[in-house]
C-alpha angles and dihedrals in degrees: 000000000000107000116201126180116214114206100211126033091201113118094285089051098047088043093056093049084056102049086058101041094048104036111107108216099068110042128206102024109169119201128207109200103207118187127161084226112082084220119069124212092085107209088354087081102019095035106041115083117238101237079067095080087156094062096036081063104074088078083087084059097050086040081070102060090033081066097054109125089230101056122070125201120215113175122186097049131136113209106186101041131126095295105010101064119121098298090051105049085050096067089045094043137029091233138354123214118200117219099169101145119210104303104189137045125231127262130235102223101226142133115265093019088129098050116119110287101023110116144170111260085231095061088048082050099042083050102054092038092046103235091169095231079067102059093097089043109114121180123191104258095153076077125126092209141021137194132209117197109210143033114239134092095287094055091051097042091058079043095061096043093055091053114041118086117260094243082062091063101036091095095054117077095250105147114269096237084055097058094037092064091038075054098060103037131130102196101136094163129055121177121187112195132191128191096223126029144287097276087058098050116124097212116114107241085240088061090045094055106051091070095077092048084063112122112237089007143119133209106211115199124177104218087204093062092051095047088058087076126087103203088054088065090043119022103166085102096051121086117262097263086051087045082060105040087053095053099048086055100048078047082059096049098048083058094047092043081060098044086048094055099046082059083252121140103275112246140126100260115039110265115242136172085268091059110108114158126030119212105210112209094200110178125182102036117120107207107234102171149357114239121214136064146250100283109031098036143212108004114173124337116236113225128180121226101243120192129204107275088204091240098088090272143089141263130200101236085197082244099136117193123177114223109207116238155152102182121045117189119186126211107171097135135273139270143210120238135213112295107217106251092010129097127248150206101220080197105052094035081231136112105254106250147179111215082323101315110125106245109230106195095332104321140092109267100205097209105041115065144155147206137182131028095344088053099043107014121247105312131130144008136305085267105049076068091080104059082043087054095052093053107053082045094056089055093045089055100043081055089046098108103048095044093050094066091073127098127235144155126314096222120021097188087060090048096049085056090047082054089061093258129132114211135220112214127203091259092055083050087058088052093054092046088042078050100050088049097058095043076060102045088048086048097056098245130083132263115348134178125253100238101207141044092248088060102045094038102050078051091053097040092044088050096045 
């Protein structure tokens, strides 16, 4: 039997488990799913949001795979740590596959990015949807006006939760200290900025619209930043996700011409007394600097007016505007970091690869692979994973009969606890899930997340 550890059980990492356990040339794979969480489902259940209840979903499909009696599931543990990097999975497993995703976010660059309530897009997401790395994270929500810096799904989806009312989001499982503070908050102004214009934003037209579905908001649009650019006045070039986005916001700026007009407050949807929070689309603004200081805080955040440069890129016009603020999120991508025992490209954020294979000095190492984000950088969606998947499997079973040759440990469960780790099974998986259910039940709401390790950890140990 050929034994293979898979770091990650995200989708990459679970597609990956199931390329190996249903393909037909090399029988009896078995598939360890190792991830230093004790819950599986990677950004499925800590990157989602929770109003996307659709896409939250497709858990149930990777529960599947995560049942097969070949695949094992071992949460809370560290590969990677002192004992447990590359060599030593080897001698536990035949080959180890690494499905890490793309851990941090990027960072602007900017004076003033580290001042007090400035933030990376990806903590304000880890806290609402209680990744337990997350529980000491506060954000200023006692602020007037945030600002989100970046225009793909990430950013509007910050956008949307700061902006939907927490009985919207009762019936979802975000933490209830989460919504307790979301609650509370006082943010009546949101502003998301990109740096180009509104053909090159990242954002899917489905996310766009659901801003302006949004009870007691407004979606705010400036007609005069769409028209700069040139493939909103003509979008027959554009893909056909950039073709809708587009349209929905010239849709938006009709409304706001005739707002305007009527001597109402432009936006994309018509203002009314309901109305309590705008949501500002800004396009064209390139962020320089955070204003504020140590001990106040963020104040404003200093952008600079770009214009397109006719090659598909962007030029400061030395136009400066201040964007008032007391909360900065920023939502400019992920990236990968350094795996211990593995190369990187310190340029791309990856482990350099052939078909899968991790690359040693230049040259395909048969026994150590990855897949996903780690492997390709961010890009794409849950399901580019799959093809991604199949590839790095198909290398690791062309590679099958010479890696099987090798020994390793009878029992790698036993030998992860040798290497100073303490495993969640699958059935301490299903405690956590049977506790999150019941928190729920005594809140009054249905199921909703344990935010903290204590927590996850006392339902998986009370359940082993």
């Amino acid at each position: 039997m050929l034994r293979v550890a898979v770091i990650g059980s995200g989708p990459s990492g679970v597609y990956t488990a199931q390329s190996l356990v249903e393909q037909q040339a090399v029988p009896d794979v078995e598939v360890y799913l190792l991830d230093r969480l004790p819950c599986p489902y990677g950004l499925v259940r800590y990157g989602v949001a929770p109003d996307h209840e659709k896409i939250k979903s497709l858990q149930n499909n990777l529960r599947t795979v995560l049942e097969h009696p070949r695949v094992h599931f071992l949460g809370n543990v560290e590969a990677g740590a002192p004992g447990l990097g590359p060599r030593e999975l080897r001698e536990i497993f035949h080959a180890v596959v690494f499905c890490v995703g793309a851990a941090t976010d990027r960072h602007l660059g900017i004076p003033g990015e580290d001042l007090p309530g400035s933030h990376s897009a990806t903590s304000f997401v880890a806290w609402y949807s209680a990744h337990p790395d997350a529980v000491a994270h506060r954000f200023a929500l006692s602020a007037r006006s945030a600002v989100v810096i970046g225009v793909g799904n990430v950013a509007v989806d910050v956008a949307r939760i700061l902006a939907r009312g927490a009985a919207d989001l009762a019936g979802t499982d975000m933490p209830q200290g989460a919504l307790g503070a979301l609650a509370d908050s006082r943010v009546e102004d949101i502003w998301m900025v990109g740096r180009r214009g509104p053909s090159q934003a990242r954002f899917t037209t489905k996310e766009l619209r659901e801003l302006a579905t949004l009870p007691g908001a407004e979606v705010v649009v400036r007609p005069e930043e769409l028209a700069g650019d040139p493939g909103y006045h003509d979008s027959s070039g554009l893909p056909a996700a950039g073709r809708r986005n587009v349209q929905v916001l010239h849709d938006w700026a009709e409304r706001s011409d005739d707002a305007a007009a009527a001597g109402s407050t432009a936006g994309a949807t018509a203002a009314s007394e309901r109305d309590e929070r705008r949501i500002h689309l800004r396009f064209f603004l390139r962020p320089v600097e955070i204003l504020g200081d140590a001990a106040t805080g963020v104040r404003a955040v200093r952008f600079e007016r770009t214009a397109p440069d006719g090659h598909g890129g962007i030029v400061g016009t030395g136009a400066y505007e201040d964007i008032e603020a007391q909360l900065v999120l920023r939502s400019v991508g992920y990236r990968g970091t350094p795996q211990p025992g593995l190369p990187f490209d310190d340029a791309t954020g990856t482990v350099p690869h052939r078909a899968g294979r991790v690359l040693l000095n230049g040259a395909a190492s048969p026994g150590v692979y990855v897949a996903g984000w780690i492997k390709r950088g961010p890009t794409g969606v849950i399901g580019t994973n799959r093809p991604c998947a199949k590839e790095t499997a198909a290398s690791l079973l062309e590679d099958a009969a010479a890696l099987a040759e090798r020994d390793v440990a009878d029992d790698p469960v036993d030998a992860l606890r040798q290497a100073g780790q303490q495993p969640v099974s699958w059935a301490g998986w299903l405690g956590i899930e049977a506790a999150e259910a019941a928190w729920g039940q005594q809140l009054g709401r249905g199921t909703v997340k344990l935010p903290d390790w204590e927590g996850l950890l006392g339902a998986a140990r009370s359940a082993e």
